[in-house]
Backbone bond lengths (Angstrom), bond angles and torsions (degrees), N, CA, C in turn:
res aa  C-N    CA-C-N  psi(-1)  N-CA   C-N-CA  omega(-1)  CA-C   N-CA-C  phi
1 X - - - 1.466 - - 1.529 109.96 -
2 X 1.331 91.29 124.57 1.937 92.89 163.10 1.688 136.44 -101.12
3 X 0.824 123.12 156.36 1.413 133.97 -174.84 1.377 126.83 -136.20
4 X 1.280 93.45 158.68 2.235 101.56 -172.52 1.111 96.46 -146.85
5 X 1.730 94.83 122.24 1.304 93.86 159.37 1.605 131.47 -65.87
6 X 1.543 125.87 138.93 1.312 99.06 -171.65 1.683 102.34 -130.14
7 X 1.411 111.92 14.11 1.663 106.12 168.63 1.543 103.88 -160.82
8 X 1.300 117.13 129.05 1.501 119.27 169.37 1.626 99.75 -121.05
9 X 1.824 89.47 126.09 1.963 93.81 -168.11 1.849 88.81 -120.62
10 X 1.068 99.48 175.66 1.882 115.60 173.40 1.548 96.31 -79.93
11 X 1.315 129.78 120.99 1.579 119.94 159.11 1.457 108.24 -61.39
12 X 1.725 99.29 120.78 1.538 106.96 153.26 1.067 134.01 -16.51
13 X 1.853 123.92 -62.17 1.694 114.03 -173.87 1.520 97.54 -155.93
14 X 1.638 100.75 49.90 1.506 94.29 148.14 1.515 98.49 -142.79
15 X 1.703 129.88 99.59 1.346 135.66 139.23 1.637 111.16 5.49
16 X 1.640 111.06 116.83 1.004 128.31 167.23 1.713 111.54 66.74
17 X 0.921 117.75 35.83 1.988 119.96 -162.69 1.634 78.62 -146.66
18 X 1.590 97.61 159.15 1.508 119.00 -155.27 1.548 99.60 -154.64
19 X 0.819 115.17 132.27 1.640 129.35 171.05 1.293 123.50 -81.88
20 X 1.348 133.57 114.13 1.396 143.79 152.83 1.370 141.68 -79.10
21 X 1.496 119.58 98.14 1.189 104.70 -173.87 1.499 106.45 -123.90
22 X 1.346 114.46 138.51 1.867 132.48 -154.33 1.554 91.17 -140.89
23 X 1.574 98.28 135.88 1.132 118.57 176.71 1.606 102.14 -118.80
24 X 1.671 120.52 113.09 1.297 135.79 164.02 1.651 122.33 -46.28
25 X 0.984 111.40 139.83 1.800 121.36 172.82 1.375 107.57 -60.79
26 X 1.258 136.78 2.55 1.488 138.52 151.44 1.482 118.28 -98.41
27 X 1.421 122.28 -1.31 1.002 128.05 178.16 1.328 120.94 92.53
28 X 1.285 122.11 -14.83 1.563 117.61 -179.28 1.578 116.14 -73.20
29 X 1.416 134.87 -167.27 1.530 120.97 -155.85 1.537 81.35 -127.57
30 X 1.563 119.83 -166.62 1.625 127.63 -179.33 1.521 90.59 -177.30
31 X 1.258 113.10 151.93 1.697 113.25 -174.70 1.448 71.51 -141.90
32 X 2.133 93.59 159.54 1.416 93.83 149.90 1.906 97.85 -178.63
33 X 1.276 113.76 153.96 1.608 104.91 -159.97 1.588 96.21 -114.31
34 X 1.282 118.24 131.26 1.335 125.76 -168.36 1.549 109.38 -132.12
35 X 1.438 137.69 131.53 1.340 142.15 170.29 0.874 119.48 -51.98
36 X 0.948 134.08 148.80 1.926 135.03 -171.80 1.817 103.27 -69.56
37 X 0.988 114.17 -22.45 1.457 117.87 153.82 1.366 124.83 -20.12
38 X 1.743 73.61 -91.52 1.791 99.75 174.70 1.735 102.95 -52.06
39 X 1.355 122.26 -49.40 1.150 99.39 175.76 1.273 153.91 -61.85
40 X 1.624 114.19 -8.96 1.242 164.10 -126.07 1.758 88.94 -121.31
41 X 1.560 98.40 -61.20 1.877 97.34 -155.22 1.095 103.63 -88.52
42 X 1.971 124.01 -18.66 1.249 136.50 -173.50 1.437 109.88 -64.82
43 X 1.649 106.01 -47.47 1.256 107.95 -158.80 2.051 115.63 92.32
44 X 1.274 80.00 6.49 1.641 78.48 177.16 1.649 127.10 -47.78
45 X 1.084 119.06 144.75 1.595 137.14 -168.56 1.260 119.13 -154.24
46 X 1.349 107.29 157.83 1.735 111.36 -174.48 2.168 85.37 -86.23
47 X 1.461 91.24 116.27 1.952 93.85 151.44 1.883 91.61 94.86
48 X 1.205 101.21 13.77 1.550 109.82 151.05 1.264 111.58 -64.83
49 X 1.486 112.25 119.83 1.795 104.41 156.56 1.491 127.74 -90.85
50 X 1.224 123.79 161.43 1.756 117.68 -176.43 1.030 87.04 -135.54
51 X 1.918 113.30 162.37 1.252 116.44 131.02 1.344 158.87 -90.57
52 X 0.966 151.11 -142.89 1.837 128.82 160.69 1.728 92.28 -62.00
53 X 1.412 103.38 -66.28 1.990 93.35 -159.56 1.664 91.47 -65.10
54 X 1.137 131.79 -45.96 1.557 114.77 -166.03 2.115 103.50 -45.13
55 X 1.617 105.88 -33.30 1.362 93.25 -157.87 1.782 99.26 -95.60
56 X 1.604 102.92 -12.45 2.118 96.89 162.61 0.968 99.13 -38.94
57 X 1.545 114.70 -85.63 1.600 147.06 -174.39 1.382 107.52 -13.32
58 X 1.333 131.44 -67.55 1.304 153.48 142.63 1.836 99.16 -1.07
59 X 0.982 95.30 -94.43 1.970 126.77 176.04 1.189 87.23 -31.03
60 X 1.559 135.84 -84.06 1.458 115.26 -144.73 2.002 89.39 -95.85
61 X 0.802 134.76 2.15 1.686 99.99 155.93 1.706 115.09 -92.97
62 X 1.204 115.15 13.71 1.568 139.35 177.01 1.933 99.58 -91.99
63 X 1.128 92.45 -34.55 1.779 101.74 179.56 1.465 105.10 -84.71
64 X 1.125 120.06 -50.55 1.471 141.17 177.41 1.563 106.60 -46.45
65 X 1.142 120.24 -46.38 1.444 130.94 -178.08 1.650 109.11 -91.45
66 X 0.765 128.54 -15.67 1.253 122.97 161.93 1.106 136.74 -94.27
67 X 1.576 109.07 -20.32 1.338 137.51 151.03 2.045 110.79 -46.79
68 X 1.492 93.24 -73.87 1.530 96.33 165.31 1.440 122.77 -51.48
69 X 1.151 112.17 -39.29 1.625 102.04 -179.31 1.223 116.12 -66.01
70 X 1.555 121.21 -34.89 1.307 137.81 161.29 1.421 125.98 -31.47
71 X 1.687 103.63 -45.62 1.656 110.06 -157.55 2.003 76.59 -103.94
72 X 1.405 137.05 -7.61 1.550 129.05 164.72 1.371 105.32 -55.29
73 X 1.243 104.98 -63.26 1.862 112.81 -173.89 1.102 117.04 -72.31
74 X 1.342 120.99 -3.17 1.917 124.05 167.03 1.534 83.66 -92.09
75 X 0.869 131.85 -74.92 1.518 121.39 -163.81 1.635 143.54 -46.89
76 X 1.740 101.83 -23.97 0.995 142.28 151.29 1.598 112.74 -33.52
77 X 1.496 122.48 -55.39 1.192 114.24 -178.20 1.707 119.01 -79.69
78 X 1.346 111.49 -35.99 1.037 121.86 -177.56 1.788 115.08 -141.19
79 X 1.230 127.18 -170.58 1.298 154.88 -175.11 1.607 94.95 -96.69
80 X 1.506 131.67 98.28 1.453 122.39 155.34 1.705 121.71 -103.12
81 X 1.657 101.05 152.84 1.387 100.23 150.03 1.093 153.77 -54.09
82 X 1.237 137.10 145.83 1.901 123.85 -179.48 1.815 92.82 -58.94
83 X 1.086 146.10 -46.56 1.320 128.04 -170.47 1.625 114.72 -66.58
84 X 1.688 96.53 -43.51 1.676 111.94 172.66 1.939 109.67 -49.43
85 X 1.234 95.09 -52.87 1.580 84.03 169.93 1.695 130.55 -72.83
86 X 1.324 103.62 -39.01 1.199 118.73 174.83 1.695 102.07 -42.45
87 X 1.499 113.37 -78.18 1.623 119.14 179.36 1.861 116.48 -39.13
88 X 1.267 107.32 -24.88 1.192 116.22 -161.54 1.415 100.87 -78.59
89 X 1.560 121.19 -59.26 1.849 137.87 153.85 1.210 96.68 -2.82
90 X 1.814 95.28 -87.03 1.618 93.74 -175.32 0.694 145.73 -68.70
91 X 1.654 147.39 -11.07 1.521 150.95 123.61 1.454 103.76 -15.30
92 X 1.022 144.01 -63.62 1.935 154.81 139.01 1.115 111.96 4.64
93 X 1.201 104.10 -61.28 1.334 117.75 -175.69 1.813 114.23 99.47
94 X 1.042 128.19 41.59 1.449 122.51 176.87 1.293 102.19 -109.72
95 X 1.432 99.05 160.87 1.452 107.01 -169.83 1.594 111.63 -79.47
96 X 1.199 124.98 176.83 1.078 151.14 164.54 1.456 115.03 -39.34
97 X 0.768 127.00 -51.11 1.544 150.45 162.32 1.640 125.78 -44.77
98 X 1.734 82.00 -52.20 1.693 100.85 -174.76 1.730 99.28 -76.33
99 X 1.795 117.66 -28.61 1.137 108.89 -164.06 1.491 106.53 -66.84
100 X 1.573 98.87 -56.91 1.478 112.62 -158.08 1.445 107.79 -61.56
101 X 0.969 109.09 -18.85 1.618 113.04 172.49 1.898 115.77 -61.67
102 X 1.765 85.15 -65.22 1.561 87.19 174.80 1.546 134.46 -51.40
103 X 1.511 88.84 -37.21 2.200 104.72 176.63 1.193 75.71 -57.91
104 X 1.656 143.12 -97.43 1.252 135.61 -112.32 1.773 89.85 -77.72
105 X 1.161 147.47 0.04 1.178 135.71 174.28 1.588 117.55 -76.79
106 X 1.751 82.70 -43.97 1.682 93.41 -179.17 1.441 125.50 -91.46
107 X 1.429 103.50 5.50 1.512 118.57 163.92 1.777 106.23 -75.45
108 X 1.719 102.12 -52.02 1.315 95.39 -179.53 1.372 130.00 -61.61
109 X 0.802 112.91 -49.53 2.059 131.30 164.69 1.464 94.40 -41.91
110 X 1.419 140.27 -31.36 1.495 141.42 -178.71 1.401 101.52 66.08
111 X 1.650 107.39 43.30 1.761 116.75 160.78 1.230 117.65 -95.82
112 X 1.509 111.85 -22.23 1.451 115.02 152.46 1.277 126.73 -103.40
113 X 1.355 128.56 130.00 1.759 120.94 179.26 1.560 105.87 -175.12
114 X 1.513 111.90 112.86 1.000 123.09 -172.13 1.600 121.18 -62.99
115 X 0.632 117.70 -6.95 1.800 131.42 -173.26 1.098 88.88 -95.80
116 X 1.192 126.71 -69.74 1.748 119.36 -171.85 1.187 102.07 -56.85
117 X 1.313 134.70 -44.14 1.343 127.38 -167.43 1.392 118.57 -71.21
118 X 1.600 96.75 -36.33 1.797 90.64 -168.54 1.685 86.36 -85.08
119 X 1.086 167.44 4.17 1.405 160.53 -170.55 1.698 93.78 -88.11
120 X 1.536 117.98 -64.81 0.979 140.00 175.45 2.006 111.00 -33.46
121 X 0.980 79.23 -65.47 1.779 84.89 171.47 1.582 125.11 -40.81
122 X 1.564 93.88 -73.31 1.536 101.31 168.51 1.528 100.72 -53.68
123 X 0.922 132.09 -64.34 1.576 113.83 -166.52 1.748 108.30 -56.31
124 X 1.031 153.30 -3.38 1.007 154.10 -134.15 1.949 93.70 -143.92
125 X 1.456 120.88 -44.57 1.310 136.15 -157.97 1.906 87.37 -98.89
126 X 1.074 126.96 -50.74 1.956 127.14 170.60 1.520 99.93 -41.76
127 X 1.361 120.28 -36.81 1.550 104.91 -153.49 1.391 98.30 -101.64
128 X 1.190 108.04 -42.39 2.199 111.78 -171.68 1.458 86.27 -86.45
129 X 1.503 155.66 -11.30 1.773 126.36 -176.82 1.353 106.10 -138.63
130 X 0.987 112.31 163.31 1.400 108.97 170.57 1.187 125.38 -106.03
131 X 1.571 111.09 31.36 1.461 119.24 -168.85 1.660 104.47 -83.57
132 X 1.482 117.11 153.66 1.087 119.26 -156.95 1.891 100.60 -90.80
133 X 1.309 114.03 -179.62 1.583 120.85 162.09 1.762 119.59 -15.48
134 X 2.046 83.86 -71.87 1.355 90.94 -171.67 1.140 119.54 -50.19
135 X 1.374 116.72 -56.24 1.562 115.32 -168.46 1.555 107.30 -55.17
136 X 1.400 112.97 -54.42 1.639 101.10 -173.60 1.613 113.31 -53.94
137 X 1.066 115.98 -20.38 1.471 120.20 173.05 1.684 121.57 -58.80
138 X 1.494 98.62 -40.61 1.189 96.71 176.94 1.595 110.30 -94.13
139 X 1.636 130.62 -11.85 0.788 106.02 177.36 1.920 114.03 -71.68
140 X 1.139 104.15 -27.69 1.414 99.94 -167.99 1.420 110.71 -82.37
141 X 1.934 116.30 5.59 1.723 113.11 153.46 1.049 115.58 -63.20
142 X 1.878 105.35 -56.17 1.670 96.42 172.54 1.361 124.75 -49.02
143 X 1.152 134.12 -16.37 1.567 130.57 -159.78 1.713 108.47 -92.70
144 X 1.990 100.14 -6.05 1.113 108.89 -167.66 1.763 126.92 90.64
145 X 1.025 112.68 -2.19 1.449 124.03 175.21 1.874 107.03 -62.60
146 X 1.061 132.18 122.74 1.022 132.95 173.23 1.765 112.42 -51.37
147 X 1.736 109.46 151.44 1.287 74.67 171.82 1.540 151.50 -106.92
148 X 1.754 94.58 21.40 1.343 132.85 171.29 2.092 104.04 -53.51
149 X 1.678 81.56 -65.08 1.496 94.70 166.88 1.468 122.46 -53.22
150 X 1.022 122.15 -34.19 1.621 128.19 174.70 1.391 113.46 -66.43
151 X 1.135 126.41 -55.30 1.390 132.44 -153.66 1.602 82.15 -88.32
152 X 1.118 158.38 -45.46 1.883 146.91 171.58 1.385 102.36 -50.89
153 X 1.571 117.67 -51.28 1.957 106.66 179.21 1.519 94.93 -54.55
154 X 1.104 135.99 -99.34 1.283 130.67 -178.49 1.769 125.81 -3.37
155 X 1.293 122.78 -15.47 1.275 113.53 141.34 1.441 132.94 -54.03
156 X 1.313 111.93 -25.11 1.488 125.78 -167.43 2.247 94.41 -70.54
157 X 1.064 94.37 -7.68 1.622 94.46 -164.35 0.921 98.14 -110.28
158 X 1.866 126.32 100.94 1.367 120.83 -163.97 1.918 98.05 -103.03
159 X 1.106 95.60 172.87 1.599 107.47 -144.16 1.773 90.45 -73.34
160 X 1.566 111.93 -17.40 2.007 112.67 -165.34 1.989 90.66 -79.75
161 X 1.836 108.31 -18.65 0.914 86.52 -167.42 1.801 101.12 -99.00
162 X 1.073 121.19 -42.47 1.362 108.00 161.06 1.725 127.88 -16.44
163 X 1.609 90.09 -59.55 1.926 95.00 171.30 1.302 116.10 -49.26
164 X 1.371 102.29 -46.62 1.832 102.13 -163.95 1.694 106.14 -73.68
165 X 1.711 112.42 -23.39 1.702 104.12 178.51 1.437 118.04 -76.33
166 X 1.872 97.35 -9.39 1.738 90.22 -148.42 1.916 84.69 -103.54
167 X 1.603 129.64 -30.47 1.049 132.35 171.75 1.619 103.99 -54.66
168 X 1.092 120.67 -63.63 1.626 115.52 177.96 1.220 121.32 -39.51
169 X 2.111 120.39 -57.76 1.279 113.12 156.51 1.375 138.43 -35.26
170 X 1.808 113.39 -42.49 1.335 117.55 171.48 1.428 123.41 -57.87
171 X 1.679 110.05 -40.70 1.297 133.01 -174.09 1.889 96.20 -63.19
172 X 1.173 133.79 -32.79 1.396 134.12 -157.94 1.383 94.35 -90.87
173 X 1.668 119.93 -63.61 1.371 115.14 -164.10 1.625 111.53 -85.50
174 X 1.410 117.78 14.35 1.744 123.11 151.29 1.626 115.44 -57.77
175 X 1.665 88.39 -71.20 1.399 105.62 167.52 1.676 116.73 -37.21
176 X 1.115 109.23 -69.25 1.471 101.05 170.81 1.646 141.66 -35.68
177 X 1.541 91.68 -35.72 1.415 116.90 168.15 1.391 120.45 -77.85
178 X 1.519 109.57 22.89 1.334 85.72 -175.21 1.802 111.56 -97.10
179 X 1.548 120.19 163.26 1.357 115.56 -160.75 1.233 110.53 100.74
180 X 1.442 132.36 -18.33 1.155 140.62 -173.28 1.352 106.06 -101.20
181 X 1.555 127.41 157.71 1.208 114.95 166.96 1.562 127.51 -80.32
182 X 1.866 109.64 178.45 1.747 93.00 -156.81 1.646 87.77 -72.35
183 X 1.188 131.28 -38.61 2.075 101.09 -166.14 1.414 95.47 -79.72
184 X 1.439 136.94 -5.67 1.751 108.73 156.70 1.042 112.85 -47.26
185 X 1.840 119.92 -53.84 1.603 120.11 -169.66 1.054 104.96 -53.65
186 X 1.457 136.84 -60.85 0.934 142.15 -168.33 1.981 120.95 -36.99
187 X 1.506 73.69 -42.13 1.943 91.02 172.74 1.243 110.67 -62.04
188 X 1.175 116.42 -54.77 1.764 127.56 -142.03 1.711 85.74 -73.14
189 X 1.604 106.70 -51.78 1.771 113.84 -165.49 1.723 106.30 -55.17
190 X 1.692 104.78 -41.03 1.496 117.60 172.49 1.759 110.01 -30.14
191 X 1.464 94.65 -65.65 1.297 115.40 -144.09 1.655 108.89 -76.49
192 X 1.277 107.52 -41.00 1.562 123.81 162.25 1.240 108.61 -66.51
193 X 1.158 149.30 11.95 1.672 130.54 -173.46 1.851 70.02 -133.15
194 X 0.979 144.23 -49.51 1.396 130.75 -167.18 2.020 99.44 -69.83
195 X 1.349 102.07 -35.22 1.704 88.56 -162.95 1.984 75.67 -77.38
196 X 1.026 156.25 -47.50 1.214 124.75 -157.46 1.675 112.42 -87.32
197 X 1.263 111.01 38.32 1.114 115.78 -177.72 1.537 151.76 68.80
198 X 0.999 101.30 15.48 1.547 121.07 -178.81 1.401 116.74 -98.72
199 X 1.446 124.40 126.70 1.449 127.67 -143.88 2.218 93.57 -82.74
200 X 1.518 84.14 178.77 1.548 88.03 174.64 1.656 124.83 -49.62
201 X 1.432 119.89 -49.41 1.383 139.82 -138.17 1.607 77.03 -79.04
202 X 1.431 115.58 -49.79 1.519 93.54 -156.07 1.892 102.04 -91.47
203 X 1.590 114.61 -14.31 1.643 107.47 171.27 1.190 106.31 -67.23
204 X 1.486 141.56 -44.38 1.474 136.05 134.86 1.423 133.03 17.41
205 X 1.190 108.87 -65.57 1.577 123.13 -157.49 2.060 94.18 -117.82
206 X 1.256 113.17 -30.32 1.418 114.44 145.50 1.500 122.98 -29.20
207 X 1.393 97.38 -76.80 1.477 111.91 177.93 1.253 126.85 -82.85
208 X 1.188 121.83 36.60 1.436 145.45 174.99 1.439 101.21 -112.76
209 X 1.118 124.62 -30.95 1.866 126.45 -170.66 1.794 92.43 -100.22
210 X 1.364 135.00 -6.78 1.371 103.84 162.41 1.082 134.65 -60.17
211 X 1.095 144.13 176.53 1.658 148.85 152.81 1.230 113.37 -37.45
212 X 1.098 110.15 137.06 1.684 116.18 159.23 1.500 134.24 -81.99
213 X 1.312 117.89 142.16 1.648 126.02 -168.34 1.765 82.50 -34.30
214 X 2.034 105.56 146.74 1.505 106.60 161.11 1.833 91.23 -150.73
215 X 1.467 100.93 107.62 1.298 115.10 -174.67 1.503 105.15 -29.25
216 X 1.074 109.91 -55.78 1.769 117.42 -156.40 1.756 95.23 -42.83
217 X 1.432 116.33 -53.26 1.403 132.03 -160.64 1.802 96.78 -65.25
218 X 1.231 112.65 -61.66 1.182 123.40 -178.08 1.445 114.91 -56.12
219 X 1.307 124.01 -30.98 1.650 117.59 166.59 1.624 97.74 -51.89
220 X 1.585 111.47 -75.45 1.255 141.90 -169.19 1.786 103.90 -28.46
221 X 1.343 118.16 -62.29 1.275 119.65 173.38 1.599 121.12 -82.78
222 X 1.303 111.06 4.93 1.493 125.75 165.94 1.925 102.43 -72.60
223 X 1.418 109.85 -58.05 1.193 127.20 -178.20 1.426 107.97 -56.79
224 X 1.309 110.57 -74.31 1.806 99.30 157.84 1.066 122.06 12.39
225 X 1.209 110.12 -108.47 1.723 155.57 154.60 1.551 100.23 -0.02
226 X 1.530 107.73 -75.41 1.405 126.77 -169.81 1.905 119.96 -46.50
227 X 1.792 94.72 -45.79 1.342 121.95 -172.01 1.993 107.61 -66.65
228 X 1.383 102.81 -39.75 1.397 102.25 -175.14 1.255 122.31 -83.13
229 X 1.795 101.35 -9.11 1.515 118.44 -171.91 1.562 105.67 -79.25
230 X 1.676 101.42 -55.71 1.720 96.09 162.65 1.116 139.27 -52.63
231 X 1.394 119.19 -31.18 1.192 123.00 149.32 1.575 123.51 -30.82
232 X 1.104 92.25 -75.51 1.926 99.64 170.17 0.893 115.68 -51.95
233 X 1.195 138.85 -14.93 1.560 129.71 -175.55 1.626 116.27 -144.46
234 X 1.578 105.91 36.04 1.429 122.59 -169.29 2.234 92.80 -76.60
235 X 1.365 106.97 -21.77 1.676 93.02 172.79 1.523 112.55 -65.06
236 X 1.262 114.84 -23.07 1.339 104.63 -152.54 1.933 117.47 -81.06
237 X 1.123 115.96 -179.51 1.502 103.99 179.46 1.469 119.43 -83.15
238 X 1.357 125.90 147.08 1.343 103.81 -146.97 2.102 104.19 -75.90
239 X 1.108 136.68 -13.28 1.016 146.73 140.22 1.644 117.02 -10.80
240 X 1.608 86.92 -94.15 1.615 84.21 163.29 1.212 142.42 -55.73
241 X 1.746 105.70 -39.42 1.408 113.15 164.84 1.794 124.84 -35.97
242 X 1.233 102.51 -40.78 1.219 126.18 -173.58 1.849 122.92 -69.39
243 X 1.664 95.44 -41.94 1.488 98.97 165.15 1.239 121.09 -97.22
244 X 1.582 121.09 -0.67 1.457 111.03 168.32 1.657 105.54 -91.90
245 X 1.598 120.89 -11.33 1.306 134.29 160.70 1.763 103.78 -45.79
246 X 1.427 105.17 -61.35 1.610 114.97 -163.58 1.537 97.09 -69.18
247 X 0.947 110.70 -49.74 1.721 122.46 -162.12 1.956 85.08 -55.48
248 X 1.036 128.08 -52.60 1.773 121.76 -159.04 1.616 97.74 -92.64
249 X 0.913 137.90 -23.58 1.325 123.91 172.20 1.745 108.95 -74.11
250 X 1.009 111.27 -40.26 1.573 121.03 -168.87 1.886 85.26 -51.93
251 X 1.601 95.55 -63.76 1.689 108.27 -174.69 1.954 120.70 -33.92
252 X 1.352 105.14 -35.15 1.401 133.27 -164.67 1.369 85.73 -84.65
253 X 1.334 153.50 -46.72 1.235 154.11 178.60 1.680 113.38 110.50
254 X 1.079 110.95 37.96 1.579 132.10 166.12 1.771 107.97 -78.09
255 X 1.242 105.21 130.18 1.551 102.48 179.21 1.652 111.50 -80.02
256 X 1.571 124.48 153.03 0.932 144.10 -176.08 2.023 111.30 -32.51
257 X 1.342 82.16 -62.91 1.538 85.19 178.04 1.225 134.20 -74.69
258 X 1.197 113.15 -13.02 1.633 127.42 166.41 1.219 107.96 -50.50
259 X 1.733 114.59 -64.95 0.940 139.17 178.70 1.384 113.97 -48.02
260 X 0.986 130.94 -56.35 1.388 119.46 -178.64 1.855 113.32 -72.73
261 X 1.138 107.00 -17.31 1.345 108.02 176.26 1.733 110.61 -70.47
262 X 1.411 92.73 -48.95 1.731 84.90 170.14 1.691 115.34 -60.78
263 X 1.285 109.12 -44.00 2.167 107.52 -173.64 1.826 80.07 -56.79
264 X 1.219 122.65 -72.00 1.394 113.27 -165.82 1.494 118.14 -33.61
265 X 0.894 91.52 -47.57 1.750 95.68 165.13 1.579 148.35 -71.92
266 X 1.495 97.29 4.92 1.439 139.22 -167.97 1.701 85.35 -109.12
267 X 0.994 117.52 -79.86 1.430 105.83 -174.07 1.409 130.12 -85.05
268 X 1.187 125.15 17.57 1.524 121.17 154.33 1.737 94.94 -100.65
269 X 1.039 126.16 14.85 1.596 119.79 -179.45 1.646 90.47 -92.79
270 X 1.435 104.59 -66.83 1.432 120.23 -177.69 1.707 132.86 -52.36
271 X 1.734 83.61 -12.98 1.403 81.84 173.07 1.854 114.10 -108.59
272 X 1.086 110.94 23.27 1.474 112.42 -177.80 1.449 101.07 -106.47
C-alpha cells in the first residue's frame, strides 16, 4: 500500500511536534505526530509518497524520538542512572525497542554514564547529608550503579570530609540526648553515626571529642530519669518499686552509686 502525505500542520499543544495527515491508495486517512526532528531527517513534505515499510520506518523513529525527548525532560531535572532511566521508559510505557535504542543513544551523547553519575551523587549527597560512606554506597546499588562503580565514586568523599559530617551528626544527637545519662549519650551518638553509616575507626575517634562525664549534669539527668520512673510505677510496693527503680537506671547507664544515693534519698524523705 501507498501513501501521500497530504497536510503538515503545527501541533496544537505539543511544542516542536507536527502533524501528519496521509491519505492511502484505498482511500482511507492515517494521522500521525512527528518532532521536527523526525521531520528534519525524513525530509518530510506536503505530497511525499511512502510505502508500508517506508511509513513503519517512519513510525518507529517517530517512537524513537519521543522516547529521547522523553528521557531529555527526565534528565533536565537532575543527573540519572542507566537503570534510573531505564525504569523511568517503562513507567512511559515504550517498548523495548524504543528503550534500548534511547539508553544506547544517551550513552553515546555521554548523557548517560554511570561513573559520572554515581561520582556526582556522592559529591552532591557529602555536602546536603550527613550520611556516612556506607549508606551512600548502598544508595547508589539501588540506583543500579555497579559496585565496582560505587566504591571509585566514593573516592570523591575525602576522609576531612567524612570527619566534619560525622562530628556534626555526633554534635546534634548529644544535644538531643540531653536528660539522659553521659554513657546513654554515648549510646545514642554510637548508634546514629553507625545507622548513618560511618564505619568504627572513625565513630571511635568521633567519640573521643565529646564531653566528659560532669557530675553536676549527671545527678540532674539521673533525677530526670528517676522522677518519670516513679511515676510509672507509683502502684507498686515501695520495695519493689525501688529495685525495679535500681534495676532501670543501672540499664540507662547511671553508675551504681549515684543510684543508690538517690533510693537513699527516697527513703530518708519518706520517712520524715
Amino acid at each position: 500500500m501507498m501513501m501521500t502525505i497530504r497536510q503538515i500542520s503545527v501541533h496544537g499543544t505539543k511544542p516542536n511536534h507536527y502533524r501528519l495527515t496521509l491519505t492511502c491508495d484505498d482511500g482511507t486517512s492515517r494521522e500521525m505526530t512527528v518532532h521536527q526532528d523526525v521531520l528534519v531527517s525524513h525530509a518530510l513534505r506536503k505530497g511525499l509518497v511512502l510505502t508500508e515499510h517506508e511509513f513503519s520506518t517512519l513510525e518507529r523513529s517517530a517512537h524513537l524520538t519521543r522516547a529521547y525527548q522523553t528521557a531529555l525532560r527526565y534528565l533536565g531535572l537532575r543527573m540519572r542512572s542507566v537503570k534510573e532511566m531505564t525504569d523511568y521508559l517503562k513507567k512511559k510505557g515504550f517498548a523495548s525497542e524504543e528503550l534500548a535504542g534511547t539508553i544506547e543513544k544517551l550513552k553515546n551523547d555521554n548523557l548517560l554514564n554511570d561513573e559520572n553519575f554515581a561520582r556526582a551523587y556522592v559529591r552532591t549527597k557529602m555536602r546536603t547529608t550527613l550520611n556516612g560512606p556506607q549508606i551512600l554506597y548502598q544508595e547508589l546499588q539501588i540506583k543500579g550503579i555497579a559496585p565496582e562503580t560505587a566504591a571509585l565514586a566514593l573516592e570523591e568523599y575525602s576522609s576531612e570530609q567524612q570527619w566534619a559530617n560525622a562530628y556534626r551528626l555526633a554534635q546534634r544527637k548529644w544535644q538531643e540526648s540531653r536528660g539522659h545519662s553521659h554513657q546513654g549519650k554515648l549510646q545514642k551518638t554510637t548508634e546514629a553515626l553507625k545507622r548513618k553509616g560511618y564505619d568504627w575507626e572513625l565513630i571511635h575517634r568521633v567519640i573521643q571529642e565529646m564531653p566528659n562525664a560532669d557530675q553536676e549534669s549527671e545527678w540532674e539527668a539521673l533525677i530526670k530519669q528517676a522522677e518519670k520512673l516513679r511515676r510509672k510505677w507509683s502502684g507498686y510496693k515501695d520495695s519493689e518499686a525501688r529495685q525495679k527503680l535500681r534495676s532501670a537506671l543501672y540499664r540507662k547507664g547511671f553508675c551504681i552509686e549515684m543510684i543508690n544515693r538517690y533510693i537513699d534519698d527516697i527513703g530518708r524523705n519518706e520517712e520524715k
